[in-house]
N, C-alpha and C positions, 0 to 999 in steps of 0.2 A: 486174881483179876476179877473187877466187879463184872458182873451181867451187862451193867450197862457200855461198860471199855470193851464187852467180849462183842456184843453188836456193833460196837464202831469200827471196828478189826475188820468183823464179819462186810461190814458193808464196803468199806476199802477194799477188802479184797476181791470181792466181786465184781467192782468197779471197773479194778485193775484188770480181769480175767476178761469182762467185755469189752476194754480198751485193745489189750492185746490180738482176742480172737476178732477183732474188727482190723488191727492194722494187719494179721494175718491175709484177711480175707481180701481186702482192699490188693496188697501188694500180690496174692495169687489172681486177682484180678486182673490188675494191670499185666502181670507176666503172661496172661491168658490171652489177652487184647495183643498184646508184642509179641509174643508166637503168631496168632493171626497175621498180624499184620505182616513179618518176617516170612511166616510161607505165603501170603497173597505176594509179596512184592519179589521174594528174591525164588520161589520154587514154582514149578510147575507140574506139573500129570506129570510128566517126563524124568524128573528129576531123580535118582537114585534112593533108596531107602538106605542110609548109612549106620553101620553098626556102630556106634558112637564110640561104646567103653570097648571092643575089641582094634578097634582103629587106633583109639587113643594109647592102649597098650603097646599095640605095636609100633605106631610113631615114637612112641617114648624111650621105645627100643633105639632107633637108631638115633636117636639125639642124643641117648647115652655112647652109645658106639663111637659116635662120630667126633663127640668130647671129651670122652674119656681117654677113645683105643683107637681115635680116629688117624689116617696117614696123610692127611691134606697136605698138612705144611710141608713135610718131609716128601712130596710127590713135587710140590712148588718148589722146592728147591733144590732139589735135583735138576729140574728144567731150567729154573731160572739160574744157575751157579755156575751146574757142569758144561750148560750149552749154552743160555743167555740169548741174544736178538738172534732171530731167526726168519728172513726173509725170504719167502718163495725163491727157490733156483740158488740160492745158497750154502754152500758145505753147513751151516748151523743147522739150515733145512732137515738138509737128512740126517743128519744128526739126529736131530729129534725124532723122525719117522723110526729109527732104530732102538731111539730110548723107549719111545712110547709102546713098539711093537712089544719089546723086553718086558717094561713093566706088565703092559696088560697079561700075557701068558703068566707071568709070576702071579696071576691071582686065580689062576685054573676058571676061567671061564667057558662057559660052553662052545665057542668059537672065536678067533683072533686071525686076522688075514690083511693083506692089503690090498688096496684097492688102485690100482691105476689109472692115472690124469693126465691130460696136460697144460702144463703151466706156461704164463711169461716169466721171463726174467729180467728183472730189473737191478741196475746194479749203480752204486752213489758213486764209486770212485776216490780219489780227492775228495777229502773237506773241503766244502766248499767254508769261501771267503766276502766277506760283501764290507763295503765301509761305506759312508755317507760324506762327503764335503759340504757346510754351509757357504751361505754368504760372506762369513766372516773367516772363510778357510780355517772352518775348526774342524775337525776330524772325531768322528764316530763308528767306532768299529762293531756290526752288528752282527746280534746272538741270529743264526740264520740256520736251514735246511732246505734242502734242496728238496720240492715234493715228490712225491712218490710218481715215475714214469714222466717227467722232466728231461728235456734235454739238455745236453751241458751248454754251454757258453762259449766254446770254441777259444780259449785264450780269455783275457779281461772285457768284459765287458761294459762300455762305461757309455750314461746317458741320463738325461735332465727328469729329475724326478716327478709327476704328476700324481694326485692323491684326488682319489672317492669315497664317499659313506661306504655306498655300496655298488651292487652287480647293476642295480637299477639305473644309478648314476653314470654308468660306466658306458651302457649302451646307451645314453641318451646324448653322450656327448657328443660334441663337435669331432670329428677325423682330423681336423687342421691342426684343433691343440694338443690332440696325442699323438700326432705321426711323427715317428723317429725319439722317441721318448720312454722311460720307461714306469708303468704305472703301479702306482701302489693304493691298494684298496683299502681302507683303515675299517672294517666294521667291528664294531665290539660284541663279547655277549649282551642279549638283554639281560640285567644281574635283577632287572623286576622277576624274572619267570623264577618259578619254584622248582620245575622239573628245567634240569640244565641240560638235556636231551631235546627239550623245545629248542634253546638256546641253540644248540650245538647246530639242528635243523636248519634254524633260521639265517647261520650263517655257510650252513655248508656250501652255495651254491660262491660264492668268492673263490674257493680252494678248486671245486668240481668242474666251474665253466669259465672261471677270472681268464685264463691262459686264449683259450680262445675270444671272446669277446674283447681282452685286449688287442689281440693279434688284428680284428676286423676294423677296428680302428686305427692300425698302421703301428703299434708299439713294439718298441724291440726287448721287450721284455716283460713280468711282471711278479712282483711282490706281495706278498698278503699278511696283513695279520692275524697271529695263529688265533685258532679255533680252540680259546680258553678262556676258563672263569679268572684266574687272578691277573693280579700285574705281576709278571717277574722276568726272569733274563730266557724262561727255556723256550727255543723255538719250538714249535709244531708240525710233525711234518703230516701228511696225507695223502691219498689218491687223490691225480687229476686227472684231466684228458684234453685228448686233441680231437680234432675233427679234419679229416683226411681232404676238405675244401678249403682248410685255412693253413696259412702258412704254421709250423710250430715253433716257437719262441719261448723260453727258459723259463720256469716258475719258481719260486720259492716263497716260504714263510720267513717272518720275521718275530721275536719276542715280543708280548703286549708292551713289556718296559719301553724298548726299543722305537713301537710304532708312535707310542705318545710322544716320544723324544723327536721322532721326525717330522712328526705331527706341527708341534710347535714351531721344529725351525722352519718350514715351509710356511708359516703364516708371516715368517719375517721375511722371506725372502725365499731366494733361489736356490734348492738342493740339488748336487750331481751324485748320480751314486754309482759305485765301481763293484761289479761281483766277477766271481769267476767259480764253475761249476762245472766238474768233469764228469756228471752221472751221463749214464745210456744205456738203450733198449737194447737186448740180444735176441737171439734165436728164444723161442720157444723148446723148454724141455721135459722130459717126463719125471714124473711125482708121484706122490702116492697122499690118500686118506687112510689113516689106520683105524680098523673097525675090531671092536669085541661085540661078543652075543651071548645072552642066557634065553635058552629057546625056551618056548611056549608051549605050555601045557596043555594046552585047551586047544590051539589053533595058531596059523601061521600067520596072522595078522601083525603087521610090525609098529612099533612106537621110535621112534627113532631119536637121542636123545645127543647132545655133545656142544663142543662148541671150536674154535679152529686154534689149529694146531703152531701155523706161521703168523710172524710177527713183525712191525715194522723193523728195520735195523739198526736202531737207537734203543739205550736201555738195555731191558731183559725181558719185555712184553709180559711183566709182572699180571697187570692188571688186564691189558689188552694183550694177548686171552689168556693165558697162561693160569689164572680163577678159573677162567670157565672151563676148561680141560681138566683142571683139579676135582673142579667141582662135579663134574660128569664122569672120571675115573674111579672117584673115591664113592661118587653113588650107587654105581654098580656093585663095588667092592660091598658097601656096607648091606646091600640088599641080600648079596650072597651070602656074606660069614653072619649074617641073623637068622641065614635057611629060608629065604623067600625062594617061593617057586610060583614065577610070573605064569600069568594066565596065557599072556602072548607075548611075542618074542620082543624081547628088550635089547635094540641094536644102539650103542654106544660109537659113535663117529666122531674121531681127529680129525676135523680138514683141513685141507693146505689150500693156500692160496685165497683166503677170503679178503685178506688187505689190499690186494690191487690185480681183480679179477675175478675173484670167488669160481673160480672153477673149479674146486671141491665139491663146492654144492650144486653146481652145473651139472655138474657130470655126472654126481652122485643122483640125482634126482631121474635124470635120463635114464641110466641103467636101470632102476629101481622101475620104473617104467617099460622096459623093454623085457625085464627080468618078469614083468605080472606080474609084481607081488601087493598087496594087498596092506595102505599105510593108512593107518586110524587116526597115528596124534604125532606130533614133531616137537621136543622140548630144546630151547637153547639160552646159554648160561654166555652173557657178551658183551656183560656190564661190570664187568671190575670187582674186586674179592670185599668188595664192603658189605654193610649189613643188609640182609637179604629183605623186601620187605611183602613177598608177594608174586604174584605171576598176572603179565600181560597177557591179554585171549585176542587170538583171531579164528577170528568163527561167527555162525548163525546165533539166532537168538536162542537156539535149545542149548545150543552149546556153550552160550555164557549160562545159563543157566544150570548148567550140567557143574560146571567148577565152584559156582557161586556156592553152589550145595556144600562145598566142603568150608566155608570160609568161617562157621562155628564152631568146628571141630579146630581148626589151624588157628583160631585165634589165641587160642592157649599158648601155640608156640613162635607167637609173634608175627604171624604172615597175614596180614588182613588186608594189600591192595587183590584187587581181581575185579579187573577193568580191560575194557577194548582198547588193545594196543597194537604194538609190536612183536612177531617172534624173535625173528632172527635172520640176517645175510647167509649163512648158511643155509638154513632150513627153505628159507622164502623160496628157492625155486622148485620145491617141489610142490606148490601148492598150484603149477599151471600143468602141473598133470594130473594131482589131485587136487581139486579145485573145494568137493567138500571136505576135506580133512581138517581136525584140530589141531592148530600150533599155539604156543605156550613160550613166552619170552622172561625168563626171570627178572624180576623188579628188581633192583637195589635202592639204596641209600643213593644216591647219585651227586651229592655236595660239594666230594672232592673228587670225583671221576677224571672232570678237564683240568684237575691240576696236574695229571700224571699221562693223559691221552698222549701217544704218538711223540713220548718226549723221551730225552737222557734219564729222566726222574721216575722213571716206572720200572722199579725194581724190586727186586724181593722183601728189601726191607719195610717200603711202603703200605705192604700185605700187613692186616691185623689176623695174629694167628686165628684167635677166636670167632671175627668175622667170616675171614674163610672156610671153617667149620660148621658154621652155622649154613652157609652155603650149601656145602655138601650137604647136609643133612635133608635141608628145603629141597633141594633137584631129588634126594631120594625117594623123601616125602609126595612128591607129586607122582613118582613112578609110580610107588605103592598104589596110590587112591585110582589112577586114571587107569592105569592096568584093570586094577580089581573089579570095577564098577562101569569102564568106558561098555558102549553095547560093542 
């Protein structure tokens, strides 16, 4: 090589070596500026100092556990096979309170007892039956359920159809044109909204107050359309209520396929519609929540985690809740067989009766109270066995900022919502005892949630094994961190 090719080398590569240490410097720049800015926006004084690589080793631990050697499915189906729908005041009921008491002791937990409630009972009776007659004496036999705490119908019930958008339309009407009629309120999801929990929201008040608000307009009846994302045949059922000033009158859902069908033919004309429904209210009876515990090392401060146990009585309550009871048994489990040994005491609660009553978490919250015991954080899993993506906060501004802290580390393993939300129907009443305490509602995927809510179609099969796992592994996940580091 001449002298003069060896300088031209030599200068290239110098070149090179200041390009490099320049895009070096620039990008630890930039990441210098984005840490800044990541702790001005998302940390405070307050915030925990997190061990980054021993955290991560040990999350990594039960993601292996939970996917590898995890027992989720096999705990889902069990529930969902041997017992299936399981409605408060139910022989399915206690069925379950017996399975769940069995398994949890099968995993040697520090403590497993039940806990005494009292419940309604609600019972369907008869399939119910509903048809539609048009103008043109054509004949529509509808996908129907009767809602949850509905009265029956006394024999067939038959009367001239009346249709609203919504609860809005409903009370603004005329008493003349609904009196002696029976009303059916068509509101759809908004399929604009991204979260189908807004959705679900916006129509809940159809399902929750339709019955009475019909009833004050003179109607002898009313129908709704169910509370779902697609069009298809499966009715919806849900809680409703009455109001002990208005007369009570029958409710029931109808299939989206269904409500468009009715839809149309009332734009042509006159519909009558015939249902007949045998459900009713009984006595009130006693129940139980079933509780496991790994006591606390440190102090008796309680984190209270789970989700409920009963279910509507359609289906197998797959996804509503029969996940989040998986998810909250198998998190316990997997904290135990990795040898965690919680700072404070990790209470795991099955409730009964959150579908039409929640006097699980009523009652539970009461005693917990009466009991002085001392509740830091509340986690609950109430969103269906799909992909987890995060946890909802209800809480002060330290205490979003206190979970926000972990949202670098979780992002590895997929979990990056952690936003002011929802906890849980369960959890929520204990927060009017404890008013400052942290509750934590697990995010899901939520896409197809309302194709399987409160239907025939919410069954074990509809469970992705792997999404369920993934579940458990996040509710463990959050025990670890919030246990470790909560003050």
């Amino acid at each position: 090589m001449t002298n003069r090719l060896k300088s031209v080398v030599l200068v290239i590569s110098l070149i090179t070596a200041i390009v490099i240490f320049s895009s070096v410097q620039l990008k630890l720049s930039y990441n210098n500026k984005l840490t800044c800015k990541l702790n001005i926006d998302d940390k405070t004084q307050d915030t925990p100092n997190i061990d980054t690589k021993n955290d991560s080793l040990f999350i990594a631990k039960i993601y292996s556990e939970a996917l590898v050697k995890g027992k989720s499915y096999i705990i889902l189906k069990e529930l969902c096979k041997k017992i299936g729908a399981r409605i408060t005041g139910s022989a399915e009921a206690e069925m379950a309170i017996y399975w769940a008491e069995k398994v949890l002791k099968s995993y040697g937990f520090d403590k497993v007892y039940l806990q005494k409630i009292k419940v309604p009972h609600w019972e369907r009776g008869t399939k119910e039956v509903a048809w539609a007659i048009n103008s043109k004496s054509e004949i529509l036999k509808l996908d129907v359920l009767a809602l949850g705490g509905s009265i029956g119908t006394n024999g067939i019930l038959e009367g001239e159809l009346i249709e609203f958008n919504t609860l809005s339309d409903l009370k603004q009407a005329n008493p003349k044109k609904v009196k002696n009629k029976i009303v059916f309120i068509n509101q759809p999801f908004d399929q604009s909204l991204l979260q189908t929990f807004k959705a679900y929201g916006a129509c809940y008040p159809i399902r929750g107050y339709g019955a009475v608000e019909a009833s004050k307009k003179g109607a002898i009846a009313v129908i709704i359309r169910s509370l779902a994302t697609p069009i298809d045949h499966y009715p919806h059922t849900g809680v409703m209520s009455y109001n002990d000033e208005v007369e009570k009158i029958p409710a029931a859902a109808i299939s989206t396929s269904h409500s468009n069908q009715l839809s149309n033919w009332l734009k042509k004309g006159k519909v009558t519609l015939k249902i007949e429904m045998d459900c009713k209210m009984l006595n009130n009876i006693d129940s139980y929540n079933v509780i496991a515990e790994m006591t606390g090392n440190k102090d008796n401060n309680i984190i209270t985690f789970g989700g409920h146990l009963d279910s509507w009585d359609v289906g197998e309550g797959a996804h509503d809740d029969g996940a989040g009871i998986t998810h909250s048994i198998e998190a316990l489990r997997l904290l135990k067989v990795i040898g965690y040994r919680p700072n404070h005491t990790l209470r795991l609660v099955l409730f009964m009766n959150e579908e039409n009553g929640n006097m699980g978490g009523k009652t539970y919250a009461k005693l917990c109270k009466e009991k002085g015991e001392k509740h830091i954080c509340a986690i609950e899993s109430d969103r269906g066995g799909f992909l987890p993506i995060g946890f909802d906060i209800v809480g002060n501004d330290k205490q979003l900022a206190f979970i926000k802290s972990f949202k670098e580390l979780l992002y590895i393993f997929q979990l990056y919502k952690f936003d002011k939300g929802y906890g849980g129907v369960d959890i929520n009443p204990l927060r009017e005892y404890y008013p400052n305490m942290l509750q934590l509602g697990m995010a899901i995927s939520s896409q197809r949630y309302f194709n399987y809510h409160h239907t025939e179609a919410d069954v074990f099969e509809t469970v992705n094994k792997r999404e369920l796992e993934l579940g458990s592994a996040a509710m463990a996940t959050m025990l670890y961190l919030v246990d470790k580091y909560i003050d």
